[in-house]
C-alpha positions in Angstrom: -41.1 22.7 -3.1 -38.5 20.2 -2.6 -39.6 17.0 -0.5 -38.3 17.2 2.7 -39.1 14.1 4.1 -36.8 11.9 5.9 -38.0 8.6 6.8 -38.8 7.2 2.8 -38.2 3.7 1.6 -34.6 4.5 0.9 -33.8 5.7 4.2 -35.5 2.7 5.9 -33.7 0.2 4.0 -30.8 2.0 4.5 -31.1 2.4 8.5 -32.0 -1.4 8.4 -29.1 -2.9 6.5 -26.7 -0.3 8.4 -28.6 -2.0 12.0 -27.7 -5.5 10.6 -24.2 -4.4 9.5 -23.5 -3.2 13.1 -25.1 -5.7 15.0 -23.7 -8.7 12.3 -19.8 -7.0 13.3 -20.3 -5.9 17.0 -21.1 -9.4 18.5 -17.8 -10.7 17.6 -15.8 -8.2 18.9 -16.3 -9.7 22.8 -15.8 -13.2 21.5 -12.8 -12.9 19.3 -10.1 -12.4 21.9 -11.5 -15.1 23.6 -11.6 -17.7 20.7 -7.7 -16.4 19.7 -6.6 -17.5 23.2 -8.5 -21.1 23.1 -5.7 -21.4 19.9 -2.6 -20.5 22.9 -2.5 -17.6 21.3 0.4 -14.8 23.2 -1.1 -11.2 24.9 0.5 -9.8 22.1 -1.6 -11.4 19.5 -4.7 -11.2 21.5 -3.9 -7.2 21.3 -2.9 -7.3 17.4 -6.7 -8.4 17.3 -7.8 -4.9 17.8 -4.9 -3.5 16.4 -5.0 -4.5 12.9 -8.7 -4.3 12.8 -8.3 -0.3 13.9 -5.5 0.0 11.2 -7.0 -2.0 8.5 -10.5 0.5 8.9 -8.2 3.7 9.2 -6.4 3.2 6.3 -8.9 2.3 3.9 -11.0 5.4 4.5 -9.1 7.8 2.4 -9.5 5.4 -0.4 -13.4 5.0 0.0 -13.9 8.8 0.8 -11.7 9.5 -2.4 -14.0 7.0 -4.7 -17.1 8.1 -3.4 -17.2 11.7 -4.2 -18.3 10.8 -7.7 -18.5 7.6 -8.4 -21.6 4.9 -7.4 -21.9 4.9 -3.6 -24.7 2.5 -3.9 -22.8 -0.3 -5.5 -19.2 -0.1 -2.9 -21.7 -0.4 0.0 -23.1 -3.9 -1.7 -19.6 -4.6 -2.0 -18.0 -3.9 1.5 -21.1 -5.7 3.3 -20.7 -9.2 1.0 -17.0 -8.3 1.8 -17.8 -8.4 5.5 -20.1 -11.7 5.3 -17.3 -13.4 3.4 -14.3 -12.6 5.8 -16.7 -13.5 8.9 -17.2 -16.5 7.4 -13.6 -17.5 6.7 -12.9 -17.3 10.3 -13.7 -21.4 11.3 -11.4 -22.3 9.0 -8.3 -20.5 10.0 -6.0 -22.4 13.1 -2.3 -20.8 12.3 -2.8 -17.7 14.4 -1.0 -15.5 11.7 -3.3 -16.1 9.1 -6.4 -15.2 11.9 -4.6 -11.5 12.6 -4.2 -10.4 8.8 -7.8 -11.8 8.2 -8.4 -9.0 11.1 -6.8 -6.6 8.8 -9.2 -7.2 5.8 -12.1 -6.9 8.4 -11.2 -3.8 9.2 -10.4 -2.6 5.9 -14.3 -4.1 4.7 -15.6 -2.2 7.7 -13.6 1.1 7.0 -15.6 1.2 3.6 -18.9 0.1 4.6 -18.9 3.1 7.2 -18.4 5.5 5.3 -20.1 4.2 1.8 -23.4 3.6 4.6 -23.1 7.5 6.1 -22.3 9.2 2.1 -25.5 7.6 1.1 -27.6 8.6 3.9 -26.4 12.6 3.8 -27.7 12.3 0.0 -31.0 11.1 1.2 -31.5 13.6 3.5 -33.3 16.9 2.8 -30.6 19.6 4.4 -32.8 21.5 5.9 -33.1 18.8 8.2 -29.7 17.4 8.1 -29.2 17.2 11.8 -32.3 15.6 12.4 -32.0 12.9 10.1 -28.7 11.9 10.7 -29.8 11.5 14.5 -32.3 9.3 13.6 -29.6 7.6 11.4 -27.3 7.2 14.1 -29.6 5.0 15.9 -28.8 2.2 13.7 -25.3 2.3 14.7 -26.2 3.2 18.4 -28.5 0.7 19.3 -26.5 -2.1 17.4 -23.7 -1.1 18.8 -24.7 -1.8 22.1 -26.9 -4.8 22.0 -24.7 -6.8 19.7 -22.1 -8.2 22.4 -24.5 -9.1 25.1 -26.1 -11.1 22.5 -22.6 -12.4 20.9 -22.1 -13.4 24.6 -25.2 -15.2 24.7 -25.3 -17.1 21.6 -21.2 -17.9 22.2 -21.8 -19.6 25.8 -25.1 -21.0 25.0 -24.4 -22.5 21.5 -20.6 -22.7 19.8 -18.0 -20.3 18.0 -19.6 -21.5 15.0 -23.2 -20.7 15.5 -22.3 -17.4 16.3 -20.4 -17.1 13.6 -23.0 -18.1 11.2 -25.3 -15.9 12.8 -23.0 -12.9 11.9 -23.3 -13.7 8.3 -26.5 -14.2 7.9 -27.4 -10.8 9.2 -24.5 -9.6 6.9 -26.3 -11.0 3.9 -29.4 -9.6 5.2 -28.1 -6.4 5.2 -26.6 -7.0 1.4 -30.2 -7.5 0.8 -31.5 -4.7 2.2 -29.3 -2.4 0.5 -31.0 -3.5 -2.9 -34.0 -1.8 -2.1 -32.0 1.6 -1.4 -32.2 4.4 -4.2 -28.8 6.2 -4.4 -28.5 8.3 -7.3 -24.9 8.4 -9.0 -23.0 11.7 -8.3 -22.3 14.0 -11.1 -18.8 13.5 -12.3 -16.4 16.6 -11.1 -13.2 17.6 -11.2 -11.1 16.4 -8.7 -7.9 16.9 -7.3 -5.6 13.9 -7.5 -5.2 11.9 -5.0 -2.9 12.6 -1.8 -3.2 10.1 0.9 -2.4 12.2 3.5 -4.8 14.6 2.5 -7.7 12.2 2.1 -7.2 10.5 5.7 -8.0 13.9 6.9 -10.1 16.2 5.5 -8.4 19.4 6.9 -12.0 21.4 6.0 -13.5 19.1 9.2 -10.5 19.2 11.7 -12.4 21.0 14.8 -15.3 18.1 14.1 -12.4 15.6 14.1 -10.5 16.7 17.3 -13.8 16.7 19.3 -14.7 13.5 18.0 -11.1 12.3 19.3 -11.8 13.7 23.4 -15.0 12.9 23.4 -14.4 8.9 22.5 -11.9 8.9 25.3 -15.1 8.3 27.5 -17.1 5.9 25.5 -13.4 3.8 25.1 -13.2 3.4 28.7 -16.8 2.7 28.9 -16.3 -0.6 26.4 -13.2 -1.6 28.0 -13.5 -1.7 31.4 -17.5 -1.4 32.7 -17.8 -4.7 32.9 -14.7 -5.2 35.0 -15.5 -2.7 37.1 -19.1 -3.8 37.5 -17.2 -7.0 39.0 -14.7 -5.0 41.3 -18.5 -3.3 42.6 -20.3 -6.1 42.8 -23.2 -5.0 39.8 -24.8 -7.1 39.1 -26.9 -5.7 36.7 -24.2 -4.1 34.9 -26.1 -4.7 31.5 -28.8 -1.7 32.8 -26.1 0.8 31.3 -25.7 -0.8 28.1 -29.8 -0.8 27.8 -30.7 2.8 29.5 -28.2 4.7 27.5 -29.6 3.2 24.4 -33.2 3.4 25.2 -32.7 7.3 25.9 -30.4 8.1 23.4 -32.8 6.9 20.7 -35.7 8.8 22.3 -33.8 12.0 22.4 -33.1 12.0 18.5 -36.1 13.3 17.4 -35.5 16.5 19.9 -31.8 16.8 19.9 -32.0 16.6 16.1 -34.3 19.3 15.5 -32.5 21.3 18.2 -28.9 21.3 16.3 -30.7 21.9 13.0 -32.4 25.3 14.3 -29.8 26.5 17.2 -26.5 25.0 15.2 -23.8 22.9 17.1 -22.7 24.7 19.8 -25.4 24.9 22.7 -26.4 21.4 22.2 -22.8 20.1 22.0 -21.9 21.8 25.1 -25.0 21.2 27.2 -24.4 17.0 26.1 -20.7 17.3 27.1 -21.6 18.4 30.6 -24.0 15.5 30.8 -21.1 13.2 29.7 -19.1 14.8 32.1 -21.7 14.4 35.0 -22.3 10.4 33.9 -19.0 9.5 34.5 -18.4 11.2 37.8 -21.6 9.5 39.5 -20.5 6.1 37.4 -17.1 6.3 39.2 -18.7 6.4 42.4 -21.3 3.9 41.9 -22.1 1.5 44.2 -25.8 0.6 43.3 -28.0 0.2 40.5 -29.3 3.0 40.8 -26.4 5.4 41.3 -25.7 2.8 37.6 -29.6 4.0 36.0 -28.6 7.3 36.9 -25.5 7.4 35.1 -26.4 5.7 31.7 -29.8 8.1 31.4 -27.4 10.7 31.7 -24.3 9.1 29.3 -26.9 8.4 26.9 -27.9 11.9 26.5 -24.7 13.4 26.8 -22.4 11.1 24.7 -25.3 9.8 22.7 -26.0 13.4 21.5 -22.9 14.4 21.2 -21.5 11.7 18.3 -24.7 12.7 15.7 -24.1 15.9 16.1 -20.5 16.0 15.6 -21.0 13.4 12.4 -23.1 16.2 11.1 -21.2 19.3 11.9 -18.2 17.6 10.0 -20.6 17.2 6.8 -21.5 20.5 7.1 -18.0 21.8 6.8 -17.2 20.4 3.4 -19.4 20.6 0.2 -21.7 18.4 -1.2 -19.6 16.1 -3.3 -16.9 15.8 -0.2 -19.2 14.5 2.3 -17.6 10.7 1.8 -14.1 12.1 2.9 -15.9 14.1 5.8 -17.7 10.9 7.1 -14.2 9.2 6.3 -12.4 11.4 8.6 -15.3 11.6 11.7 -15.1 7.5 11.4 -11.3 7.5 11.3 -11.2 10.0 14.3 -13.7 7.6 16.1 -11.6 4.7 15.7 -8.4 6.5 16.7 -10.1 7.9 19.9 -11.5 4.4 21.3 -8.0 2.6 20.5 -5.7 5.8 22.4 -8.4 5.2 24.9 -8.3 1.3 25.4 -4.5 1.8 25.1 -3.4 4.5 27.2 -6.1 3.9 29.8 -5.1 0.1 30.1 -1.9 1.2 30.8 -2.7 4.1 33.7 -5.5 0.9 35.0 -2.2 -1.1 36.0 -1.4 1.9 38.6 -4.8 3.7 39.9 -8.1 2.5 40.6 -11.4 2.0 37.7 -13.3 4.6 39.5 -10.4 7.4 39.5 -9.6 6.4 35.6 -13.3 7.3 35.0 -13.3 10.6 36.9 -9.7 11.1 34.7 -11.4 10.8 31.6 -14.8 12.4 32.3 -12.6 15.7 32.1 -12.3 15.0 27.8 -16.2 16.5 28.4 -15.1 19.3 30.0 -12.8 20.0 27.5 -14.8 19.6 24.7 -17.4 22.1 26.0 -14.7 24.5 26.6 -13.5 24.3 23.1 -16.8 24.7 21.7 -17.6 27.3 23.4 -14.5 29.0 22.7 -15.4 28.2 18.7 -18.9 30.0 19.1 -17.2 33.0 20.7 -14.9 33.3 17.9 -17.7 31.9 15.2 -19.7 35.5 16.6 -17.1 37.4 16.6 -16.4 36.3 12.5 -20.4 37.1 12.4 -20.2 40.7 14.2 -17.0 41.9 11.3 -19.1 40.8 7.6 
């Protein structure tokens, strides 16, 4: 019988260097803005920072999905994390404010590939029986890092200087180059393959329903990231970090159940049950006006939205064959980044004319709509069932 264990040496490594990739990129992203402006640096450009980054990772994901369905996944995931070491590194030396932006581009671009090379390898490791439980336990790497890295790029960029932090970024880059020598990643077999089309490979049309949701559902975590903290001031919170730590802390200890409950049940009732948490999380977090109307509504964001994301990343490697699941991770990232900047954008734009707390009850309807569309997928998906 095939082995059909998850957590071996390659995995570990893996999840590791995929931690210390996240956590390495994440605690710049607070500080960045920040540093342009201490070079007089316009709104505009102080935007562009984002921007290009967003476009730089979109774009290169059809190429990296493309490579990776049979060539060595191992090798371009070594290469986009020295990538992203080198390019943090750079960052010192660059005062004209032009050559800052398109150094943003590459970042993004380095980031786009490491993504996707880090989530192809990972779906090969991972016995598929057990697919959704593995990648949940995966996604913890990204998760976690995700969410501790700018409270501690804060800390170190107060308490020390632009430079320490920036050194700390690229030594946990080359930690996680490191770590990714110790990962087993056997070469796929060579196919035929269908030329390349661009527009083809920046979405994989196999995974589009995956995609869509992954769009909606983003609209929440974007207005999370872009304006908690502000409206943590606006309330007077101040224990605003709490969120950032509960949804973690109960997102990770949910994997191991939510996991093995997509793997035997499917997408659908987990998916829909999590979106009505979301949902729930960001009506009580509009209204919040203590810490612990604020503990109340990260428990429950970190087991709505926290669920939600694995299982969606899975779902869309699901839909596509074996040697495809590069492009599907591809598109699932690409549909991440694309949700979080509509979000920052479209919601900074609405914050100019209502309140934080109604642009959180506006968005917590993206849950709602999500659970209405899966739901309306698993009547159809029975009714496809009921006619073989």
């Amino acid at each position: 019988m095939k082995n059909q264990r998850i957590f071996n040496k390659s995995f570990l490594f893996l999840f590791i260097s995929n931690f210390l990739v996240f956590i390495g990129f994440e605690m710049l992203l607070p500080i960045l803005p920040a540093y342009l402006l201490s070079m007089n640096a316009s709104s505009i450009q102080v935007g562009l920072v984002t921007t290009l980054f967003t476009i730089g990772a979109v774009l290169i994901r059809p190429f990296a999905g493309y490579y990776l369905i049979d060539n060595q996944r191992k090798g371009l995931a070594i290469i986009a994390s020295a990538a992203l070491m080198i390019i943090t590194f750079l960052y010192p030396f660059l005062n004209i404010i032009w050559l800052f932006l398109l150094l943003r581009l590459f970042h993004g671009a380095a980031w786009g590939v490491s993504t996707t090379a880090n989530s192809t390898i990972v779906v090969d490791l991972i016995p598929k029986t057990r697919l959704g439980e593995g990648i949940g336990y995966f996604s913890i790497s990204t998760t976690v890092g995700a969410i501790i890295a700018p409270s501690i790029g804060i800390f170190i960029y107060y308490s020390f200087s632009f430079d320490i932090l920036i050194w700390s970024s690229v030594v946990l880059s080359l930690l996680a180059v490191i770590a990714l020598q110790f990962v087993y990643s056997p070469t796929p077999v060579k196919l035929e393959k269908q030329p390349f089309r661009f527009l083809d490979m920046i979405f994989e049309k196999d995974v589009w329903f995956p995609a869509l949701l992954t769009v909606i559902t983003t609209l929440g975590f974007g207005a999370i990231i872009t304006f908690l903290v502000l409206f943590g001031k606006q309330k007077g919170l101040d224990h605003i970090f709490l969120f950032f730590l509960i949804n973690a802390t109960v997102a990770t200890l949910l994997r191991p159940f939510t996991g093995k409950w997509y793997d035997k049940k499917g997408p659908w009732s987990i998916i829909i049950v999590s979106a009505m948490l979301g949902f729930l999380s960001l009506v009580i977090l509009s209204y919040t006006t203590n810490d612990l109307h604020l503990i109340i509504a990260a428990i429950l964001f970190g087991a709505g939205y926290g669920t939600v994301m694995p299982c969606l990343q899975t779902w869309a490697v699901q839909k596509v064959s074996e040697e495809k699941s590069g492009a599907a991770n591809a598109t699932f990232f690409s549909s991440f980044d694309v949700g979080v900047g509509v979000s920052a954008f479209v919601l900074g734009i609405l914050a100019e004319w209502i309140s934080l707390g109604v642009i959180f009850r506006v968005v917590s309807l993206s849950f709602i709509v999500v659970a209405v569309l899966v739901y309306k997928d698993y009547l159809n998906e029975k009714k496809r069932y009921k006619n073989i």
